[in-house]
C-alpha positions, -999 to +999 in steps of 0.1 A: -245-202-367-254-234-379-295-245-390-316-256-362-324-292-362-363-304-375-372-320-346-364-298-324-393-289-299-406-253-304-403-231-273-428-206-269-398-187-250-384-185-283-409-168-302-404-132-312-426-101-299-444-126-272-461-102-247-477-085-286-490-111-298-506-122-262-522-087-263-533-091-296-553-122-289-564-111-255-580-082-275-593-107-305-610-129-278-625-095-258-638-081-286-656-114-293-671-121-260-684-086-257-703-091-289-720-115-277-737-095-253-765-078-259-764-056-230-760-014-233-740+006-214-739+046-210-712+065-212-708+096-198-682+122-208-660+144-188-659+181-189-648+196-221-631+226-229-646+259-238-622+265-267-625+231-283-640+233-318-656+201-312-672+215-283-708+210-294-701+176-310-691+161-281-718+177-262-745+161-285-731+130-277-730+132-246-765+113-232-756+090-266-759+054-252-728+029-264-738-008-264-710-036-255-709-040-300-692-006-300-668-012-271-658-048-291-651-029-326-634-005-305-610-033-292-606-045-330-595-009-339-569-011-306-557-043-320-552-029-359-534-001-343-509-022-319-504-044-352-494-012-370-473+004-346-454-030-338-451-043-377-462-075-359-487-089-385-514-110-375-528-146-388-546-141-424-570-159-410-582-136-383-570-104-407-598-118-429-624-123-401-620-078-393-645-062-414-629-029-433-662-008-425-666-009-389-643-033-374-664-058-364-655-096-357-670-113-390-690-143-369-711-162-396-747-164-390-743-138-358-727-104-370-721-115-408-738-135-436-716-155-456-732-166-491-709-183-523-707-170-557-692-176-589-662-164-600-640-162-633-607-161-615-610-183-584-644-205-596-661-194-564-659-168-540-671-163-502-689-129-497-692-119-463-720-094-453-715-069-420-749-072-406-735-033-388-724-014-417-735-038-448-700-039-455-691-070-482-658-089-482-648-113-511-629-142-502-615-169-529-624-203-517-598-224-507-579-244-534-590-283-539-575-308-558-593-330-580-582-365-572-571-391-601-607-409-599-623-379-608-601-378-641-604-416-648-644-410-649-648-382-673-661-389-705-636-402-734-637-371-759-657-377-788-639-383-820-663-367-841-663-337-826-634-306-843-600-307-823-606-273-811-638-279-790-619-310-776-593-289-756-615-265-745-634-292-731-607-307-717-588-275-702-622-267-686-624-306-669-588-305-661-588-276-634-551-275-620-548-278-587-533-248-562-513-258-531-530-242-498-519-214-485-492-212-457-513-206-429-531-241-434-506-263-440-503-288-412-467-297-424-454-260-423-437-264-388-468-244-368-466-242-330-496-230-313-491-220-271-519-218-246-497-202-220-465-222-219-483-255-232-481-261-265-514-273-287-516-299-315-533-281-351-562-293-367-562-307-402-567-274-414-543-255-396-551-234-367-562-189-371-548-186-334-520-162-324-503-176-290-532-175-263-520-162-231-536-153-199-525-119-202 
């Protein structure tokens, strides 16, 4: 089989594992909605059986009132489970935006704070907070270049100062420059589908999956 052309126009009939990944961000979009309420609900639990040994768990539970934040993380746990089960992986994007603790939808400012700090390896990282379970996640920052006018303006080295000071200096100014990752390059070939229409990406990319309507 020969190499499909570049230009070819992506077809959303093409794409591998469809109806998943529709599921997958019909369950990322659910869970977000619902935590956005601020409603509770009560849930009330079936007859259990007399030779369960979690018999008197369940039955402390059982007037325990569940607010729409659990039914959400429980989506988020349905959706890490369908991932697994399918080996279809999911956008880094939105893999980063799960919190490990209690699978809540890391929404800055609403369920997560988000503060920078300084790094050795990767300069600065963004620490995300779980307002639920005070879980943290450290994120490196995304790569930046330093553009040529940045360079030009630095300060001339100093002659007087020992050889060995002057590159340190100059290996500390002189930060080299990472390439984004795949996800966020606009010139990767992306294709995002809202239903069978296709959507133009951002300058940054795009952390959708395919949005369907079902």
């Amino acid at each position: 089989m020969g190499k499909k052309p570049k230009d070819e126009i992506p077809n959303i009939n093409a794409a591998a594992n469809r109806d998943i990944m529709q599921r997958l961000n019909f369950l990322q979009q659910a869970s977000l909605s619902l935590q956005s309420v601020e409603s509770t609900t009560t849930k009330s639990i079936s007859a259990i059986d007399a030779h369960s040994p979690k018999r008197t768990h369940k039955i402390h539970n059982k007037n325990r009132e569940f607010s729409s934040g659990d039914l959400a993380r429980s989506y988020v746990q349905c959706m890490r489970s369908v991932g697994q089960k399918t080996t279809v992986k999911m956008d880094p994007s939105v893999k980063r935006s799960l919190c490990q603790g209690c699978n809540t939808i890391l929404v800055p400012g609403s369920t997560a704070s988000v503060r920078v700090k300084k790094s050795r390896c990767h300069r600065h990282l963004m620490v995300y907070t779980c307002f639920h379970c005070k879980t943290t996640k450290r994120i490196p920052t995304s790569p930046s270049a330093i553009g040529a006018a940045v360079k030009s303006e630095s300060d001339p080295l100093d002659p007087s100062l020992s050889s060995g000071s002057q590159i340190t200096n100059s290996r500390n100014e002189q930060t080299q420059a990472r390439p984004p990752p795949l996800f966020a390059r606009t010139d990767a070939g992306h294709a995002v589908f809202c239903g069978t229409q296709s959507i133009s990406l951002g300058e940054h990319g795009s952390g959708l999956l395919f949005a369907g309507t079902g």
